[in-house]
C-alpha positions as CSV (number, residue, x, y, z in Angstrom):
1,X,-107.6,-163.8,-70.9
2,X,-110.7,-165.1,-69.9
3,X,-111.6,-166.2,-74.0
4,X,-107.8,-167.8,-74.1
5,X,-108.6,-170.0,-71.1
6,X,-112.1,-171.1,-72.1
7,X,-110.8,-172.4,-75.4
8,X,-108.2,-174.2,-73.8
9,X,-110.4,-175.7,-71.8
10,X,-112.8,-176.8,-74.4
11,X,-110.1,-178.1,-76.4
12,X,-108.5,-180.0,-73.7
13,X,-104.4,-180.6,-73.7
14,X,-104.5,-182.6,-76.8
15,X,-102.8,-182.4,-79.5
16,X,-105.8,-181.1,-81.7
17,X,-106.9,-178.4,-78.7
18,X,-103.4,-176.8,-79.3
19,X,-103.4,-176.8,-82.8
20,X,-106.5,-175.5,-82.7
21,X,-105.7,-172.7,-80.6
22,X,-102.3,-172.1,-82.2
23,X,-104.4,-171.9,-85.7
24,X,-106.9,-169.2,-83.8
25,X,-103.9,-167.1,-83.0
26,X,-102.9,-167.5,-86.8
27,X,-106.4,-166.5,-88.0
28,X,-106.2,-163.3,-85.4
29,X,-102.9,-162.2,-86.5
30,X,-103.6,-162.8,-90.2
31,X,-106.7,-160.8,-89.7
32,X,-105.2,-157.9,-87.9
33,X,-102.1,-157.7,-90.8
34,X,-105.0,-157.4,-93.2
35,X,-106.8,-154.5,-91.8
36,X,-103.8,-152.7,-91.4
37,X,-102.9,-152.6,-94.8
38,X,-107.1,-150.8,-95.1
39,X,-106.8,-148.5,-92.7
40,X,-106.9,-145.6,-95.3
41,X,-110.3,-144.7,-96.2
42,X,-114.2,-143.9,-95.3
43,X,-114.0,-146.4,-93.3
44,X,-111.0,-146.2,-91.2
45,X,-112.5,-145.3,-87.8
46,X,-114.4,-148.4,-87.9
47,X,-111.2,-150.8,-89.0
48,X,-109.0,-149.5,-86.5
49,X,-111.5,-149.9,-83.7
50,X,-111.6,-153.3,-84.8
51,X,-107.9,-153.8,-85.1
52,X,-108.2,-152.9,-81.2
53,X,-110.8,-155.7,-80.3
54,X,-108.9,-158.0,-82.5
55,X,-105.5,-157.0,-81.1
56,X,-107.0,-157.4,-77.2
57,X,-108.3,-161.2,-78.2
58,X,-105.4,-162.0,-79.6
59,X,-103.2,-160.5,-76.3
60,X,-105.7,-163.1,-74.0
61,X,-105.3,-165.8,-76.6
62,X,-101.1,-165.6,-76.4
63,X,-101.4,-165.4,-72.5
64,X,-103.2,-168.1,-71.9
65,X,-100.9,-170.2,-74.1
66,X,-97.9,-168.6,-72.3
67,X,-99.5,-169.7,-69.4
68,X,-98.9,-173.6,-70.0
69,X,-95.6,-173.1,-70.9
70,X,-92.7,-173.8,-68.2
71,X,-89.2,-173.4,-70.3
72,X,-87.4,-170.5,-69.0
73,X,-87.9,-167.5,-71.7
74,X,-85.1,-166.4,-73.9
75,X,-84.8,-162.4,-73.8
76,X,-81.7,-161.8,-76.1
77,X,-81.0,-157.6,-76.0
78,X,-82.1,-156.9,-79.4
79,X,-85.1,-158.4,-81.4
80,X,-85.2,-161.9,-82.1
81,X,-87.4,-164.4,-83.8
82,X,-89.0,-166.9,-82.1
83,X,-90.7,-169.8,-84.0
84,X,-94.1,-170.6,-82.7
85,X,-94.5,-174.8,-81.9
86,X,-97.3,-175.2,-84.4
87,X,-96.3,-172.8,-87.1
88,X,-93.2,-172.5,-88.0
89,X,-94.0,-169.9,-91.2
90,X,-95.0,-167.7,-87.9
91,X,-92.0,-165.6,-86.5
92,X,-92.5,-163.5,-83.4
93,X,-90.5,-160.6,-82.0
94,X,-89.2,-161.1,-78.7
95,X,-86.2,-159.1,-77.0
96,X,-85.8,-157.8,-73.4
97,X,-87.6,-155.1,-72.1
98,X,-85.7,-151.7,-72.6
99,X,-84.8,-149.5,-69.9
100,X,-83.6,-146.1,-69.6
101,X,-80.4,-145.3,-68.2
102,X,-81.9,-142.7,-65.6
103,X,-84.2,-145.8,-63.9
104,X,-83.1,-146.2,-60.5
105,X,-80.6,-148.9,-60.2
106,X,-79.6,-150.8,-56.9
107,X,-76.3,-153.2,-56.7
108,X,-76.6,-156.2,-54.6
109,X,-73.5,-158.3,-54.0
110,X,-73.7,-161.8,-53.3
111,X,-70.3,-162.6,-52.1
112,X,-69.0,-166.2,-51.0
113,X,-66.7,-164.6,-48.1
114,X,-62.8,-164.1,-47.3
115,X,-62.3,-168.2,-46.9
116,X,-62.3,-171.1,-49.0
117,X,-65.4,-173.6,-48.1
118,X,-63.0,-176.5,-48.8
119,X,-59.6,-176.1,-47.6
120,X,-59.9,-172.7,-45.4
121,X,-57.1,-170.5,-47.7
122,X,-58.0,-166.9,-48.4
123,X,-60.2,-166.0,-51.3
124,X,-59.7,-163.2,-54.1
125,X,-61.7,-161.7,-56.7
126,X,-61.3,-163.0,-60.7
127,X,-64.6,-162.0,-61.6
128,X,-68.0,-161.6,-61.6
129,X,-71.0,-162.8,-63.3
130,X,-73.8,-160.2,-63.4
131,X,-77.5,-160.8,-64.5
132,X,-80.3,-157.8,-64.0
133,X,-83.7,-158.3,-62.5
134,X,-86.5,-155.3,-63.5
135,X,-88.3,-154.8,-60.3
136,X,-91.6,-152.0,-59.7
137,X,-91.7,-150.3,-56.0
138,X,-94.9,-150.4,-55.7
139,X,-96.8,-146.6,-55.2
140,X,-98.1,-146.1,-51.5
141,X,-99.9,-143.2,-49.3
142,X,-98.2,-141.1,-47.4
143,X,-99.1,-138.6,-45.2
144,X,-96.8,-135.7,-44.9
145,X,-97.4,-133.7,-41.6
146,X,-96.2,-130.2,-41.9
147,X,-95.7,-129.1,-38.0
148,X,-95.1,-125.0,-37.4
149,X,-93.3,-124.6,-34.5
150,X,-94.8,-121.6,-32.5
151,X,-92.1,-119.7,-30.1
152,X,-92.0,-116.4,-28.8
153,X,-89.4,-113.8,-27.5
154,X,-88.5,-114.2,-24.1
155,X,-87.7,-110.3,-24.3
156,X,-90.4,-108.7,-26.1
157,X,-93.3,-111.7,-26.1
158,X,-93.3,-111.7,-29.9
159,X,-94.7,-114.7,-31.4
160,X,-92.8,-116.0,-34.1
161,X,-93.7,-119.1,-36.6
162,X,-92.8,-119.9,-40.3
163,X,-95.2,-119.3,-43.1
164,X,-97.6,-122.4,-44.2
165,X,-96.0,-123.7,-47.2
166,X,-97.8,-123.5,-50.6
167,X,-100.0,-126.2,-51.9
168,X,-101.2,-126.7,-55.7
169,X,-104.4,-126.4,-54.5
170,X,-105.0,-124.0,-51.6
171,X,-106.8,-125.9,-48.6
172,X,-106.7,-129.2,-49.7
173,X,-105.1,-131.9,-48.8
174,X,-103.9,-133.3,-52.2
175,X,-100.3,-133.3,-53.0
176,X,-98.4,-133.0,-56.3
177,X,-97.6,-136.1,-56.7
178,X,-101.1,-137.4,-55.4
179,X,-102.3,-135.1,-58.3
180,X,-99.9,-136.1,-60.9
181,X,-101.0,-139.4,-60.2
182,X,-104.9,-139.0,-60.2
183,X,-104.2,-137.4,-63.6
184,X,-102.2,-139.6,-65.4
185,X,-104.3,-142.0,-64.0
186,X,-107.7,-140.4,-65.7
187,X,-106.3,-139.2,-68.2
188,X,-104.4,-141.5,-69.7
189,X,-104.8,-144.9,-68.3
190,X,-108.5,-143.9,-68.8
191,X,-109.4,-145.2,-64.6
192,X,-112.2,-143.9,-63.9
193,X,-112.6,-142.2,-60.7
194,X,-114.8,-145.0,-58.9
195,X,-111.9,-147.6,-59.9
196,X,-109.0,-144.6,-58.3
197,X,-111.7,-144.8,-55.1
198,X,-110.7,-148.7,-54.4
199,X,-107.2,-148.3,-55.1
200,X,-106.6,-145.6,-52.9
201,X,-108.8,-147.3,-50.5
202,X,-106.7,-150.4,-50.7
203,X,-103.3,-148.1,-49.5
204,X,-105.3,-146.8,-46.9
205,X,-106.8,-143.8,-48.0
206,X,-110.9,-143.3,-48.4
207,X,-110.9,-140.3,-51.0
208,X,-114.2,-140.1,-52.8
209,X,-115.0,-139.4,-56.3
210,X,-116.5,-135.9,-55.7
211,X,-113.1,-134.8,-54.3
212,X,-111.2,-136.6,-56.9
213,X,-113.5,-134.7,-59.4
214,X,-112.7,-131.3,-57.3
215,X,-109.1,-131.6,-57.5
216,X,-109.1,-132.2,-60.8
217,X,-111.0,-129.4,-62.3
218,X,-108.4,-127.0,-59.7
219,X,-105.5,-128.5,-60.9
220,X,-106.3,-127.3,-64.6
221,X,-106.4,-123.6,-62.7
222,X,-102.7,-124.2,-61.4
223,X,-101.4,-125.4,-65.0
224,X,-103.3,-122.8,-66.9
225,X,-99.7,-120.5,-67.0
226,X,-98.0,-123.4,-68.3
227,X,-100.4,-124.1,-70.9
228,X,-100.5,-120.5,-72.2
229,X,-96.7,-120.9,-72.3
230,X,-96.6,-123.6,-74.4
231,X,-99.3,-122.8,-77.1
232,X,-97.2,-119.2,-77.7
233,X,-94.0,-121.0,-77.7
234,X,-95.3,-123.3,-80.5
235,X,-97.4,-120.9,-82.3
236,X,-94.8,-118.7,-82.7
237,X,-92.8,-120.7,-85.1
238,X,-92.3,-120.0,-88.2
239,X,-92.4,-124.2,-89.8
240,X,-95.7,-125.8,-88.6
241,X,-97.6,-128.9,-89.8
242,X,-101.3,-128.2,-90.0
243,X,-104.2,-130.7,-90.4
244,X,-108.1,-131.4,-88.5
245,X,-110.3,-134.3,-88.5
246,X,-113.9,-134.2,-88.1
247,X,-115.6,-135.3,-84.6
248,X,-119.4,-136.0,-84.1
249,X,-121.1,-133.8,-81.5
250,X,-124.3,-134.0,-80.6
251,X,-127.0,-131.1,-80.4
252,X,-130.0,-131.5,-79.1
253,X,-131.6,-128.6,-80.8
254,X,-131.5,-130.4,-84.2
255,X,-133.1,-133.2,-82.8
256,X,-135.8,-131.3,-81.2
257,X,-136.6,-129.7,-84.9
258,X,-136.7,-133.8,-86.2
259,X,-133.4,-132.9,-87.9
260,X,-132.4,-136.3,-88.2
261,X,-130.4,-137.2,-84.7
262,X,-129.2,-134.1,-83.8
263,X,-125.8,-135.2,-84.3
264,X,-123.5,-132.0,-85.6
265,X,-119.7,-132.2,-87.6
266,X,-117.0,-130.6,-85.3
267,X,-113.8,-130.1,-86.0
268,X,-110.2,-131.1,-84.3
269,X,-107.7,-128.9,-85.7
270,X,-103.9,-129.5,-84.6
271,X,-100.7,-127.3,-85.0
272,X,-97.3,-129.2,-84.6
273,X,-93.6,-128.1,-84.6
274,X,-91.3,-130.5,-85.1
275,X,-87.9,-129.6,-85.8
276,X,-86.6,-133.5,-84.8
277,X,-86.0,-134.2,-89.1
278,X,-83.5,-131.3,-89.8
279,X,-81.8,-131.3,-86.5
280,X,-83.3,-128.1,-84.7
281,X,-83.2,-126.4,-81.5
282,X,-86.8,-125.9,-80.4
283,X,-88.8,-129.2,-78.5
284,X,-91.3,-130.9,-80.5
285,X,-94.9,-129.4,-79.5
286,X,-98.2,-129.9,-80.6
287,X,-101.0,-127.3,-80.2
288,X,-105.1,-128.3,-80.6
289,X,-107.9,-126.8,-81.1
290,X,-111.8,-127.4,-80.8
291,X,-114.0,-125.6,-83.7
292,X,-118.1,-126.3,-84.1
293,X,-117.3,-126.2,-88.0
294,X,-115.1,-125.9,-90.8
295,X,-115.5,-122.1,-91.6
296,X,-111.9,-120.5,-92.7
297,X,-112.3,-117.7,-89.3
298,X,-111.5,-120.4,-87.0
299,X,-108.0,-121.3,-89.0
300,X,-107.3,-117.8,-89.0
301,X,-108.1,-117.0,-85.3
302,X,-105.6,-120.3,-84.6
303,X,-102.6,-118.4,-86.5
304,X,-103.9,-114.7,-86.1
305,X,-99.7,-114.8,-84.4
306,X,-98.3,-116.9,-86.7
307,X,-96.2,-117.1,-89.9
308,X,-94.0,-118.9,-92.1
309,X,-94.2,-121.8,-93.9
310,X,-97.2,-123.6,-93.4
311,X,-97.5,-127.4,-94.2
312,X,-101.1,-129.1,-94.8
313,X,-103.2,-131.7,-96.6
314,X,-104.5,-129.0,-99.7
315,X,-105.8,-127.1,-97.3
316,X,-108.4,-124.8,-99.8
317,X,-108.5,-121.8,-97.5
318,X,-107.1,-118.0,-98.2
319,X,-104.3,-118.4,-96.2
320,X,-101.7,-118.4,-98.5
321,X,-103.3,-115.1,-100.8
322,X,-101.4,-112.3,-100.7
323,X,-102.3,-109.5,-98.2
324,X,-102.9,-105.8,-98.4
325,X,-99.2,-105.4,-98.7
326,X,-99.2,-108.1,-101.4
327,X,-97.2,-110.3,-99.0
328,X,-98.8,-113.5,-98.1
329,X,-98.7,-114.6,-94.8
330,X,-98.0,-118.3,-94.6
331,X,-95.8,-120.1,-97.7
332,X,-97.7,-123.4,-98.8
333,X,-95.7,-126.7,-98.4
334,X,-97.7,-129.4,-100.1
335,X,-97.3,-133.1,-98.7
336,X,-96.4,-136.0,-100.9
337,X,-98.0,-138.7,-98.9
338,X,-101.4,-137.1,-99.4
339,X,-100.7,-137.1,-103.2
340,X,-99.4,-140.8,-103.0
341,X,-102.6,-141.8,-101.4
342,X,-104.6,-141.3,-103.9
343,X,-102.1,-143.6,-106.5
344,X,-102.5,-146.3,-103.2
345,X,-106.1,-146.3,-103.3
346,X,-106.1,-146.4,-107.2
347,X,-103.4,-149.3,-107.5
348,X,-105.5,-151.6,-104.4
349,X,-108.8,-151.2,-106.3
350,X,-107.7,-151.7,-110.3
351,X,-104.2,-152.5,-110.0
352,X,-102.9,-150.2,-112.6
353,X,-99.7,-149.8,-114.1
354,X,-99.7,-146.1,-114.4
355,X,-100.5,-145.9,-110.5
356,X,-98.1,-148.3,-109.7
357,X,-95.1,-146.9,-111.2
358,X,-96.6,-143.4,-109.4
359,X,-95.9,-145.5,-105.9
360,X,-92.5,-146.2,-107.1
361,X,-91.5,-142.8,-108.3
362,X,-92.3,-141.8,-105.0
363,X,-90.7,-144.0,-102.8
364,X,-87.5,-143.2,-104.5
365,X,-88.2,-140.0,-103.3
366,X,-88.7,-141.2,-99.6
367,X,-85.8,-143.5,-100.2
368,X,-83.7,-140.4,-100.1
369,X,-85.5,-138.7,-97.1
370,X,-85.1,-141.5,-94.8
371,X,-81.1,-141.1,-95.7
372,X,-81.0,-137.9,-94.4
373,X,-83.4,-137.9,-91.2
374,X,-81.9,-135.6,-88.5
375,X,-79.4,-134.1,-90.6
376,X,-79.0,-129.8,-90.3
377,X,-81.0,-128.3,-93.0
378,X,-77.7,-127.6,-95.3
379,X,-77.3,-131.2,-96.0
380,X,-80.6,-132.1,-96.4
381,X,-80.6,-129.5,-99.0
382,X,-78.1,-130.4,-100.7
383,X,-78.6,-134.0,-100.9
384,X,-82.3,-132.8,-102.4
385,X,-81.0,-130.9,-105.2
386,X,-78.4,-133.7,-106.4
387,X,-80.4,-136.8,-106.1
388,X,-84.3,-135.7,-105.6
389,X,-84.8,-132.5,-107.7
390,X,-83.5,-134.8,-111.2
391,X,-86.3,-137.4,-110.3
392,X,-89.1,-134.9,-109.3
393,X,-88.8,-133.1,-112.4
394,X,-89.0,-136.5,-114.7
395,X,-91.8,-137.4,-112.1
396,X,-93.6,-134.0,-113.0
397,X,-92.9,-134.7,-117.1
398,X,-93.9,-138.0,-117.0
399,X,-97.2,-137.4,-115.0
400,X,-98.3,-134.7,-118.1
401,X,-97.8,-137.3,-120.5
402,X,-99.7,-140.0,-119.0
403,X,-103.0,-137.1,-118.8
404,X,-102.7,-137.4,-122.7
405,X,-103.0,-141.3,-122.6
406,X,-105.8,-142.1,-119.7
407,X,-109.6,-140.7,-119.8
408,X,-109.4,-136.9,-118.5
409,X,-112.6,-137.5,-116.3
410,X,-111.0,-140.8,-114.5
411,X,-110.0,-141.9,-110.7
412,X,-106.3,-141.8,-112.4
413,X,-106.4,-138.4,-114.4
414,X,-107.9,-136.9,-111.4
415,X,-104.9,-137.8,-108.7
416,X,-102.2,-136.5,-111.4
417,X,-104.4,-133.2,-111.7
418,X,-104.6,-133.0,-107.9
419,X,-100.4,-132.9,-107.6
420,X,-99.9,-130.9,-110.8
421,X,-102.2,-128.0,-109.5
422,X,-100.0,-127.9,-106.1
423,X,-96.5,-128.2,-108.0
424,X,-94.3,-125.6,-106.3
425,X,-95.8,-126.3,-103.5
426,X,-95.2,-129.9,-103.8
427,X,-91.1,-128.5,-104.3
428,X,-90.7,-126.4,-102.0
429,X,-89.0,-129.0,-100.0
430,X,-86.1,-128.7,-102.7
431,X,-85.9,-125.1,-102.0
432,X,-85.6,-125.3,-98.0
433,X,-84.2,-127.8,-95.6
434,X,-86.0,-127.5,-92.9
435,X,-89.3,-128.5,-94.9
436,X,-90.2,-131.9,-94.5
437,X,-91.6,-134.2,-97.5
438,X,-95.3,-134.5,-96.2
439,X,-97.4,-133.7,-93.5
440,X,-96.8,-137.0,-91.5
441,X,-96.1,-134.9,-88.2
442,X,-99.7,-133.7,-88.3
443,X,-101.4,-136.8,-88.8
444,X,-99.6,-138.9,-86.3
445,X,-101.1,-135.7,-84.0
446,X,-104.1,-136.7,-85.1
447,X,-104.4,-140.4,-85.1
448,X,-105.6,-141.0,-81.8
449,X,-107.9,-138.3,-81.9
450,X,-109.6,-139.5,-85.2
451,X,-111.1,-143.0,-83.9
452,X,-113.8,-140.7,-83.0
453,X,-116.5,-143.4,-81.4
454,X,-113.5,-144.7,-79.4
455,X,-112.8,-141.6,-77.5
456,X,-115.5,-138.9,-77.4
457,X,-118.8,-139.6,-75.9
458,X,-121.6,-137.1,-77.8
459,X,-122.4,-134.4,-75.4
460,X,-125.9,-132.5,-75.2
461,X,-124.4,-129.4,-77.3
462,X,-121.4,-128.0,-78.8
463,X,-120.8,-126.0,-76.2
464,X,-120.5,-129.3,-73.8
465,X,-118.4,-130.7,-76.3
466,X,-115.2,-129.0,-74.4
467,X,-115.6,-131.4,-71.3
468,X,-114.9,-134.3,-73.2
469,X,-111.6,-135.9,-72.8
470,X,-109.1,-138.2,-75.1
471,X,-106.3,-140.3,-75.2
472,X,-103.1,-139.6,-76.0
473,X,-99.7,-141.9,-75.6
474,X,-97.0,-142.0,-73.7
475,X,-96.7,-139.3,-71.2
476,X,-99.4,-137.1,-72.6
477,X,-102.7,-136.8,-70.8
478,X,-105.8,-134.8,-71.7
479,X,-108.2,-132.7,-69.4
480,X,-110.5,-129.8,-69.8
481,X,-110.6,-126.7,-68.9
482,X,-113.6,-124.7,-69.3
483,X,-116.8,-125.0,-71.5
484,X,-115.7,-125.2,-75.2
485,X,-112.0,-125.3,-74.2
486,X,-109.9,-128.9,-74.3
487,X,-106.2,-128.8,-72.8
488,X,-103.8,-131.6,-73.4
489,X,-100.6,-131.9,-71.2
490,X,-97.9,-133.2,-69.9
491,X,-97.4,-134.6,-66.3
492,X,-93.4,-134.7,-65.7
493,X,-92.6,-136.3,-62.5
494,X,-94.5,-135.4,-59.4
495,X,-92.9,-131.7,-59.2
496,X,-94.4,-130.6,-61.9
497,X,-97.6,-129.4,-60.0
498,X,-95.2,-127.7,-57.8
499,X,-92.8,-125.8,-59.8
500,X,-96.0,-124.2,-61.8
501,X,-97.6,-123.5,-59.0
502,X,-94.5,-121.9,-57.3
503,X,-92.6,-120.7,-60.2
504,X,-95.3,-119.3,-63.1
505,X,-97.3,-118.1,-60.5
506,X,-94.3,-116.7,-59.0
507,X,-93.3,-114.6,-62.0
508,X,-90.5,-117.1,-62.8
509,X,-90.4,-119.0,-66.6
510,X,-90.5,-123.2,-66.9
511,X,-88.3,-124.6,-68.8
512,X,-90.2,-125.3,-71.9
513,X,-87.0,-126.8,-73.5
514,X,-87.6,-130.7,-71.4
515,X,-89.8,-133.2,-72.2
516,X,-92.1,-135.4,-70.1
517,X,-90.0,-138.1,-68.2
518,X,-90.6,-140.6,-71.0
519,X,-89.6,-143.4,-68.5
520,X,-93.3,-142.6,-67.0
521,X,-95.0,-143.9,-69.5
522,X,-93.9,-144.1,-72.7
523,X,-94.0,-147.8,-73.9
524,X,-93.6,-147.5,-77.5
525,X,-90.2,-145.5,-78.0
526,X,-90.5,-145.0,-81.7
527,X,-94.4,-144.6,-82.2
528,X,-96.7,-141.4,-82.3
529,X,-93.9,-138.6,-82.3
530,X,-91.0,-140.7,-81.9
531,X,-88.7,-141.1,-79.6
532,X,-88.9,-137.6,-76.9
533,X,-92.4,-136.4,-76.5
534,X,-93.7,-133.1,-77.2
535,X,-94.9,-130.5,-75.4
536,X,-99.0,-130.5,-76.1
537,X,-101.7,-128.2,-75.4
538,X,-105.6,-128.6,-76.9
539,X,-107.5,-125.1,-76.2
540,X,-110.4,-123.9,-78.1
């Protein structure tokens, strides 16, 4: 805000300071539209870190100009555009905020009484006009004193008083919701614990960072059960989406031998479930995984329990080779939006002809996924073999005879080679349901995770790598566990400290089947995983 309110004030209110400022905007968003159209590539990490500096100018820029404005805003209930005052090729979406119908709602009546204010006669109701204002109760300390009666028998003297009730953390003061918040807070909203310090001491309560840093690293002792829990519920099904991304750790011992920096490849790997396209039972969940490298024993130590159909990016492994029974394992699923990449990049550099009618081939292909989204696996089925099977198999005779017309050792030659050698697996999504197009679900895992100088801070060795922490949105937070071990979570409502505590610990099961309260957080309701958040869980 501070940059929006020093160029208005250098521009003055003239007319040329707000067309000047109006144009900055313009430059900012054209900008930002133009790196998102790059973001695939070597250098993606560094053009989405700065679609994020341009996208937080450009937030100061509009609310400093929102600031001199005084007409009352417009909110209509669903999207609408409004036309900027100094460009009018410039449309912005603006609707009111959504809100879910389990916020807390209070009624207040504003009613003009039983008598009329002009000639005294009784009054009755016609009618009522009714307008909604979005309020926040703001979060306060409380201090809950838990007093144990002490009485005794006046018979036999015995001394009777009810047992101390159970804490997350056993001695300490911190509640769950105290915890849920300091958490969230960390975790998510990336506060660090210094900046929780002056809020809390603002509501009253002096809790220092050592303590904050305490309860922390306990509470990850009282979710462990739940964790556990949700890794074997989504490792054991038999659909999952695959993919990793490299991360940059740094090891000292490299350095010390004048290796360079010292600075080693890691890997993220993540296993999804999502059963959201073809209408299944199971939650959506999301499993992660630390690994120092890309060696093939890590993949197979993550699905040493697993089976099924197994969608990734051309994952080159020995997954999918038959074992001693001559069985495989793991059925590959190929994804078609790895294979369209390649035509994407192709078409943006040269524009060719051949890669462009690729694109379009494609996309009637997605065309006909996007009509049946959500449906049960029969129908998706079925709609595949009538309308997508005819055009993947003149897509697949089409793509050998443009190899005999382009250079065999091209860009061009090279992607058609790339989908050809993974055909059945590339159609196995004609032959189930339940199998989705491409490996989107994984990625979108991913995404935050892969803007690696954005979240991870290089620690002194691989081994230290397992205390760093990420962001993830909506009402997903990430803490660590032990050395070498990441755990990502979800906080749902203050009770959720409690009932693990009380109920895994208890011998009792959680109900795995219920989302995070996605009014806690969730701000974007059809981004990252769509619109009910997964289950997550990063171990190593």
């Amino acid at each position: 805000m501070a940059l929006g309110r020093s160029l208005i004030v250098e521009q003055g209110d003239n007319d040329s300071g707000t067309q000047a400022h109006d144009q900055l905007i313009q430059t900012l968003r054209l900008r930002i539209a133009k790196l998102k159209k790059q973001v695939f590539g070597k250098s993606s990490e560094k053009i989405e870190r700065e679609i994020e500096q341009l996208e937080l100018a450009l937030e100061d820029l509009l609310i400093a100009a929102a600031e001199g404005s005084t007409a009352p805003i417009d909110e209509p209930d669903e999207a609408a555009s409004v036309v900027p005052l100094a460009d009018t090729s410039e449309k912005i979406m603006r609707r009111r905020p959504r809100v879910s119908d389990k916020a807390v709602r209070e009624r207040r009546e504003l009613d003009p009484g039983s008598c009329c204010p002009e000639c005294g006669g009784e009054l009755r109701l016609v009618g009522e006009d009714v307008s909604e204002i979005l309020d926040m109760i703001a979060a306060q300390m409380k201090v809950i004193e838990v007093a144990r009666l002490k009485k005794s028998c006046r018979c036999c003297e015995k001394m009777v008083q009810v047992a101390a009730p159970s804490r997350p953390i056993p001695g300490s003061m911190a509640g769950a919701g105290l915890l849920a918040y300091i958490l969230v807070s960390k975790f998510d909203d990336h506060l660090p614990l210094y900046r929780l310090n002056e809020i809390f001491a603002r509501m009253g309560a002096d809790i220092p960072d050592s303590t904050m840093v305490d309860w922390c690293g306990r509470a990850m002792q009282v979710l462990q059960p739940l964790i556990e829990r949700i890794e074997t519920a989504v490792m054991a099904s038999d659909l999952l989406h695959a993919d990793d991304t490299p991360i940059r750790v740094l090891d000292r011992s490299l350095r010390d031998k004048g290796l360079g920096k010292g600075v080693k490849k890691g890997r993220i790997w993540t296993y999804v479930r999502d059963q959201r396209p073809w209408a299944g039972s199971s939650p959506p969940g999301a499993v992660y995984y630390f690994a120092p490298d890309w060696k093939e024993e890590h993949v197979h130590r993550h699905l040493k329990q697993s089976s099924g159909i197994l969608q990734a990016d051309g994952y080159k492994g020995k997954l999918y080779s038959p074992g001693e029974k001559g069985e495989s394992r793991f059925k590959e699923a190929a994804c078609w939006a790895h294979w369209r990449r390649d035509f994407h990049d192709i078409w943006t550099s040269n524009k060719s002809e051949i890669a462009r009618e690729a694109l379009d081939r494609i996309g009637a292909l997605y065309d006909i996924e996007r009509g049946i989204n959500g449906q049960p696996p029969e129908i998706r089925l079925a709609a595949r073999q009538t309308q997508s099977k005819p055009k993947v198999d003149a897509f697949r005779h089409w793509a050998e005879a443009q190899l005999t017309r382009i250079p065999g050792k091209g860009d061009l030659a090279t992607a058609f080679r790339y989908g050809l050698s993974r055909w059945s697996s590339l159609c196995l999504f004609l032959e189930d349901g339940r199998v989705a197009i491409d490996n989107n679900a994984a990625e979108r895992a991913l995404r935050p995770i892969g803007v690696t100088d954005s979240y991870y801070t290089s620690s002194s060795n691989a081994r230290k790598q397992g205390l760093l922490v990420f962001h993830f949105d909506a009402t997903r937070t990430s803490v660590t566990r032990k050395l070498c071990h990441f755990v990502l979570f979800q906080v749902a409502r203050p009770n959720l400290m409690r009932r693990v505590r009380n109920n895994l610990l208890g011998r009792k099961h959680p109900f795995l089947n219920q989302p995070a309260d996605t009014m806690g957080r969730n701000a974007k309701l059809f981004s990252g995983f769509g619109q009910r958040k997964p289950f997550a869980v990063l171990l190593g």
